[in-house]
C-alpha positions in Angstrom: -17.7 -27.4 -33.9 -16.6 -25.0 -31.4 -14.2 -26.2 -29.0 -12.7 -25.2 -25.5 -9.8 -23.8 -26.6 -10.8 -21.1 -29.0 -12.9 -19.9 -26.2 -10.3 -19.0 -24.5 -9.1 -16.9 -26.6 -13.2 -15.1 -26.5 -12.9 -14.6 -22.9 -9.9 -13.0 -22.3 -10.5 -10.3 -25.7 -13.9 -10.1 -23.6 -11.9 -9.3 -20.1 -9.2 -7.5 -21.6 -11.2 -5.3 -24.4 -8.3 -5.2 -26.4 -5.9 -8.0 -28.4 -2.9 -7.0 -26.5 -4.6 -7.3 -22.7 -5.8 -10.8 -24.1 -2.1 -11.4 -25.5 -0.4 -10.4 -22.1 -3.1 -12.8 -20.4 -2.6 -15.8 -22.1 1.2 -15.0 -22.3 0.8 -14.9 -26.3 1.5 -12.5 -28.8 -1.7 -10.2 -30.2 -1.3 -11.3 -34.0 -1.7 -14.7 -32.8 -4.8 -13.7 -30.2 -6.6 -11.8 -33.3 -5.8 -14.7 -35.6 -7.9 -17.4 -33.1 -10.4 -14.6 -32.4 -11.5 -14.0 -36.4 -11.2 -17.8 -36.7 -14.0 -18.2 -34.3 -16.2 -15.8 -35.2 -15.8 -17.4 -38.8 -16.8 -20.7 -37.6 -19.2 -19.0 -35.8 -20.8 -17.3 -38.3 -21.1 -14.0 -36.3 -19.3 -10.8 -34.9 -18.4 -11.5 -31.4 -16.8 -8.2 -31.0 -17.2 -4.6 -32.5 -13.8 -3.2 -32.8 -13.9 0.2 -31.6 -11.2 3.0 -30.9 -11.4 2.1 -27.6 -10.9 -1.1 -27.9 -12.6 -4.6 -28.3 -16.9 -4.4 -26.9 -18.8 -7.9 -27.1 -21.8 -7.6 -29.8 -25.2 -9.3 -28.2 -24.0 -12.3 -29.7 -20.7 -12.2 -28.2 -22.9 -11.7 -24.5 -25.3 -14.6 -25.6 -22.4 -17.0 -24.9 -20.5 -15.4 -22.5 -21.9 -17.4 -19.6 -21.4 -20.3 -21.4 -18.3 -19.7 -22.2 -17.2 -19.2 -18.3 -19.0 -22.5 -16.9 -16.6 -24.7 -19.8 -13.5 -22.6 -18.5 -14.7 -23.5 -15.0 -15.2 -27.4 -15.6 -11.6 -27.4 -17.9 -9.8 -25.8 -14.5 -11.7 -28.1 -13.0 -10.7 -31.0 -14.9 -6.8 -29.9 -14.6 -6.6 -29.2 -11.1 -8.3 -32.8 -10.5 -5.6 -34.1 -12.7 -2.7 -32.0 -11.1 -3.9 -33.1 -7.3 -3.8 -36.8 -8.4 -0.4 -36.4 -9.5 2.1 -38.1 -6.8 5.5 -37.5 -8.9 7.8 -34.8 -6.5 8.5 -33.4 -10.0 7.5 -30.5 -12.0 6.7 -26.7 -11.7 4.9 -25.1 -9.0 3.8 -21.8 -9.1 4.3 -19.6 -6.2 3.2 -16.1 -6.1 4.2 -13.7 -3.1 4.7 -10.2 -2.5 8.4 -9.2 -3.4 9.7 -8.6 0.4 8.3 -12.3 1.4 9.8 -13.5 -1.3 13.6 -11.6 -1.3 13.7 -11.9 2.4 12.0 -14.9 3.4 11.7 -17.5 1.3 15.0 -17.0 -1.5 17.7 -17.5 1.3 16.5 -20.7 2.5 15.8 -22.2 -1.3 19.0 -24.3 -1.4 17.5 -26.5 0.7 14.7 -27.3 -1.0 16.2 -27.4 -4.2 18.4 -29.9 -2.4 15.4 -32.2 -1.1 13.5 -31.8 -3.8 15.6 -31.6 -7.1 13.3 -32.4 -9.7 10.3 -29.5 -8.5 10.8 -26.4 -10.3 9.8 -23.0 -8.3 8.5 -20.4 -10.4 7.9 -17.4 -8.3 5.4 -14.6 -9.3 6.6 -11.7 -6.7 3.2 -9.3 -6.7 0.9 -7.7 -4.6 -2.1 -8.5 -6.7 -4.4 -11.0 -5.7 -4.6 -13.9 -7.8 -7.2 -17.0 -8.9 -6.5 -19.8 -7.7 -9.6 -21.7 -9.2 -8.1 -20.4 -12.4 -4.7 -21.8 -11.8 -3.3 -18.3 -11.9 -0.9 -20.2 -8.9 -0.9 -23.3 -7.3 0.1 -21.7 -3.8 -0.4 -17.9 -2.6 1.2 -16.0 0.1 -0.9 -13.1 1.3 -1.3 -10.8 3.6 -5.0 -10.7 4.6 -6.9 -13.9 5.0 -7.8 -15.3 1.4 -11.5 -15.3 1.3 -11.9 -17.2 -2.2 -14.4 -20.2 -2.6 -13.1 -23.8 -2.3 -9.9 -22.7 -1.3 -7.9 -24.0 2.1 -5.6 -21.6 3.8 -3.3 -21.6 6.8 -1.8 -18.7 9.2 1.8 -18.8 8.8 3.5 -16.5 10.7 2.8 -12.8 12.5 5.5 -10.2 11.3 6.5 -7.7 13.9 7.5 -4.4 12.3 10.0 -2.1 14.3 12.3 1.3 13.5 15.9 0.9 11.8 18.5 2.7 10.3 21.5 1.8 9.0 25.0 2.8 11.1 26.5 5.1 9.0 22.9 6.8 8.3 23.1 7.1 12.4 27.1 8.0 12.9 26.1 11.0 10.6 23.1 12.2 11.7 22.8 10.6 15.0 19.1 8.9 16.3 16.1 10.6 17.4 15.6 12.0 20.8 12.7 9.3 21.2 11.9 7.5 18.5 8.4 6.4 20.5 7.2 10.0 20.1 8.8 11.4 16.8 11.2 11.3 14.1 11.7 15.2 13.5 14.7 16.5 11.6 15.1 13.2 10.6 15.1 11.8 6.9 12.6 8.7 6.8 11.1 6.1 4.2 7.7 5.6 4.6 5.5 3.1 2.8 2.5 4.2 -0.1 -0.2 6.0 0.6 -2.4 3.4 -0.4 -5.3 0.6 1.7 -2.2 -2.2 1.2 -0.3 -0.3 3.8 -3.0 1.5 6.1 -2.2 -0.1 9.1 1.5 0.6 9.1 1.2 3.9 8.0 -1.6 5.0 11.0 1.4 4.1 12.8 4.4 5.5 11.3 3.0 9.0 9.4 1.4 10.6 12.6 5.8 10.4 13.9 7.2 12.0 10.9 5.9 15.3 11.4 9.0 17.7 11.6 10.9 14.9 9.5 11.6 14.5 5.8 10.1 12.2 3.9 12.8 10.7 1.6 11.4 8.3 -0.5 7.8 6.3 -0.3 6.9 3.3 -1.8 5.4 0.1 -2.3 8.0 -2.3 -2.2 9.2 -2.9 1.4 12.1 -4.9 -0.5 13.1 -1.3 -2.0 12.7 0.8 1.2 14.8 -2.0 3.2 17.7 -1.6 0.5 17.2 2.4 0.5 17.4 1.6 4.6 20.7 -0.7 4.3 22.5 2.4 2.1 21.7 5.1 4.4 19.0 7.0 3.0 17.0 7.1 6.4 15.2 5.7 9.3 12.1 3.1 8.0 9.7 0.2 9.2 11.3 -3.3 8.7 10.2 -6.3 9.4 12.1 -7.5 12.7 12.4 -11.3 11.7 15.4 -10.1 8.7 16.2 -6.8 10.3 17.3 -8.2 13.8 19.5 -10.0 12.2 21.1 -7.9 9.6 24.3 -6.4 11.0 23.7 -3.2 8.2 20.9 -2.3 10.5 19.8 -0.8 13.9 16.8 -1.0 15.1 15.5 1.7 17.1 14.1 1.6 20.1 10.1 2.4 21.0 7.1 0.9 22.8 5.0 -0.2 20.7 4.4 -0.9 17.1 2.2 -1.5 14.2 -0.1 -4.4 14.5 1.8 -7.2 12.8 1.0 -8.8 9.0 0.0 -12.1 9.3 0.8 -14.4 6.5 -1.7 -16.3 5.1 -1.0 -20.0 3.1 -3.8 -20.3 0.3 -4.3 -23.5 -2.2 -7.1 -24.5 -4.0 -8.3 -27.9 -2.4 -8.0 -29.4 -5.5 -4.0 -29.4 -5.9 -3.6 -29.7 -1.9 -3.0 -33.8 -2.5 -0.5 -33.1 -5.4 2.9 -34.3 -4.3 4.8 -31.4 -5.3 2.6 -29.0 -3.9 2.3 -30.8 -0.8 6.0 -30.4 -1.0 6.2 -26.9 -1.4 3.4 -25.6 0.9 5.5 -27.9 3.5 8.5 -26.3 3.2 7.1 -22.9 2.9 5.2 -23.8 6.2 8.7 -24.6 7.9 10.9 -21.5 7.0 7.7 -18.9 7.9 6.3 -20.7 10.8 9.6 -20.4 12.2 10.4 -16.6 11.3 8.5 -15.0 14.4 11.1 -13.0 16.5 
């Protein structure tokens, strides 16, 4: 008989299309992956995959139970998240994932304390801008920065975070600050954010003020541009809740500013009655709900 588990190891070789991908999914190795896959197809008395030079392609077999294969993935999840919300022991892991600056800034400085309340729950932080499945249990809680929009899943506005100008003070004593920062940042050395849809709102902002400025360094970790900030490099968009505080930074004066990121809470409503869960999203609640400036 076939059983759940070997079908996991179907899926993600179907997914991935290759042994590694699968590996790296299921946080295996590939020899092990391409061991469970050729058991299966040998108690299944078929070729699931052809192996191509470009990688792993389902035969018409391997599609005939594909859809299968995804409803008994769906009803185990299902099975463990019911088993993971009934759970009312404040102990154990809780997966977290976040994007890196939420995470540095935000959340790491004030993790003493919970490690303080609640000794026996262990965080493990995924820090990533990719979206993950929460039906899946690919996290038990997300942080994001749009509105989650997945099925069965409850979510909660955290906090709005204002983004303003800064530089650091030696980056200023050497160069000085621009005329108006409101209206440009020419001859100036800046940090702007990647071109890409993540960052669209902050850079309709910032890019039309660099013209006649030098663009430094651009990236997509605001954790990275802050630090390049702190040492000097050049004048950037920070969010003001850490910045305003940080006595390595200035912030620079103007009259408006980007529309802020709102923080979104996201867990699947399965896990929201789990006690260590409940525990985390509470305190996560506490420390952002309180970060406005």
């Amino acid at each position: 008989m076939i059983d759940w588990d070997d079908l996991r190891f179907f899926l993600a070789v179907h997914r991935t299309g290759s042994l590694a991908g699968a590996a790296s999914q299921l946080g295996l190795n590939a020899t092990t992956v391409g061991r469970r896959l050729t058991a299966l197809e040998e108690r299944a008395r078929t070729r699931l995959f052809d192996r191509t030079p470009d990688g792993f392609v389902v035969t018409a077999a391997g599609r005939d139970i594909v859809a299968r294969a995804e409803r008994m993935e769906e009803e185990a999840f299902g099975v463990e998240r019911e088993i993971e919300g009934a759970d009312q022991r404040l102990a154990g892991v809780v997966r977290l994932t976040a994007t890196e600056m939420l995470v540095t800034r935000f959340i790491a400085p004030h993790l003493p304390r919970l490690a303080a309340r609640h000794p026996a729950i262990t965080l493990d932080l995924w820090c990533t801008n990719a979206v993950v499945d929460l039906s899946r249990r690919e996290a038990d809680l997300a942080l994001r920065l749009s509105r989650p929009r997945d099925p069965d899943v409850i979510t909660r506005q955290l906090a709005a975070i204002e983004l303003a100008l800064y530089a650091s003070p030696g980056y200023l004593d050497a160069h000085g600050g621009p005329e108006d920062p409101e209206t440009g940042l020419a001859g100036h050395a800046v940090l702007g954010f990647a071109a890409t849809p993540p960052f669209r709102v902050e850079n309709a902002w910032f890019d039309p003020r660099t013209e006649g400025a030098r663009i430094v360094l651009r990236s997509d970790s605001v954790s990275s541009i802050y630090a390049a900030t702190v040492a000097g490099l050049g004048i950037a968009l920070l969010p003001r809740a850490v910045a305003d505080v940080d006595p390595a930074l200035v912030r620079l004066p103007t009259t408006t500013s980007p529309a802020p990121r709102v923080v979104w809470q996201a867990v699947h409503k399965d896990l929201r009655t789990s006690a260590r869960i409940r525990a985390v999203t509470e305190f996560i609640g506490e420390i952002l709900v309180g970060s406005e400036p």
